[in-house]
N, C-alpha and C positions, 0 to 999 in steps of 0.2 A: 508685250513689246512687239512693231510691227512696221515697215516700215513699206511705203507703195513705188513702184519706179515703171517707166514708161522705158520697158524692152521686150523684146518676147518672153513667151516662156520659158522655153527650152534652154535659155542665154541666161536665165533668173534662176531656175532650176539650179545649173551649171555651179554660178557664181554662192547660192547658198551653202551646195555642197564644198566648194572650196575652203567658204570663207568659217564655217564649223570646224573642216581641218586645220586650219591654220589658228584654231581656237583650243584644240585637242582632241574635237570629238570624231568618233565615225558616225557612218550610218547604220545600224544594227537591221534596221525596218524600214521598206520602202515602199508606203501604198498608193498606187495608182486609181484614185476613187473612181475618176471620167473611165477608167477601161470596166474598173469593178462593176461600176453601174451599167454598165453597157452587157456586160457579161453576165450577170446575175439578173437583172431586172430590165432588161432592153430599151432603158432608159437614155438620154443623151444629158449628157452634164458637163459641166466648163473643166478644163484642167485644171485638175486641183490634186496636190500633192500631200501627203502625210509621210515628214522621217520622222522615224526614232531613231532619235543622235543620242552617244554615250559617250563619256568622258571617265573610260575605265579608272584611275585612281580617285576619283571623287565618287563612282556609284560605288566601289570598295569602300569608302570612308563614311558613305551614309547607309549601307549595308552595314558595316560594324554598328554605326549607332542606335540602326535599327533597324529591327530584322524584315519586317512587313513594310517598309520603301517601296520593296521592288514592283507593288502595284502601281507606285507610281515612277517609276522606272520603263524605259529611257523617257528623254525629253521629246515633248513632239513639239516640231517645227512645221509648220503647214506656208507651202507655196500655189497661192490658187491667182488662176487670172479672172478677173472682175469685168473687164471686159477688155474687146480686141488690145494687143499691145499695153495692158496694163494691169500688172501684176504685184500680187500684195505677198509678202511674207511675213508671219509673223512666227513668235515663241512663248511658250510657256514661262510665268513666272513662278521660279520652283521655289522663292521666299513666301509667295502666296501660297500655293500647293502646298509646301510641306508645314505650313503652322497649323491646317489641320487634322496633324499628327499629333501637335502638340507634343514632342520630344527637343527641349533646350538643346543637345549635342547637335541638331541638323542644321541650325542657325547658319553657324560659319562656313558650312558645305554646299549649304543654296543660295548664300552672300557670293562666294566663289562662282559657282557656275551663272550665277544672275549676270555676275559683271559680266561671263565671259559670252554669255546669251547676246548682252546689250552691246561689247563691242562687233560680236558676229553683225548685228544689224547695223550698227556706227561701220562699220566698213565696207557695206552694201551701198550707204548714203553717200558718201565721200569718195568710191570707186574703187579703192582700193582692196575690195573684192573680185572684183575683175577677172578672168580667169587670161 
């Protein structure tokens, strides 16, 4: 799921982090790859963001169902700009993820979070992310 919008980064950044809280989730993890690369490897790379967002009573409900999720625990959400003034976010889909676990109880739990993935982006598209 992903959607591209012509703002900076820093104002795209903003608007994801808003619009996941207003979806339930936090941000648990927040990597900064352009500083990472730059600091590890003296490399120059685009702004490109990596959250792990969590949506504590649903990673409780797919922890009960199953104990080894939490590998795939939290969700990542990547905001990277592609070039000047044009930035992409996209999200994990946890209905694909979690089928290969193959455990039926996760169904309803990354049905849940899917939706709630897809309107964080439906709200980016339409504005009403906005911060």
């Amino acid at each position: 799921m992903s959607i591209t919008l012509q703002q900076p980064f820093d104002q795209c950044l903003e608007r994801v982090t808003g619009a996941l809280q207003a979806e339930g989730f936090g941000v648990l993890t927040h990597i900064d790859v352009k500083e990472t690369m730059k600091k590890k490897l003296d490399v120059d790379f685009r702004n490109y963001h990596i959250l792990g967002a969590c949506n504590p009573p649903f990673a409780h409900k797919a922890l009960v169902a199953e104990d080894k999720i939490g590998t795939m625990l939290p969700c990542n959400v990547i905001v990277q700009e592609t070039a000047p003034g044009t930035v992409e976010m996209a999200a994990v889909d946890p209905v694909s993820s979690m089928q290969a676990v193959h455990n039926e109880a996760l169904q309803p739990v990354a049905e849940e979070i899917r939706g709630r993935l897809k309107r964080m982006i439906d709200s980016l598209q339409s504005g009403k992310g906005t911060p």
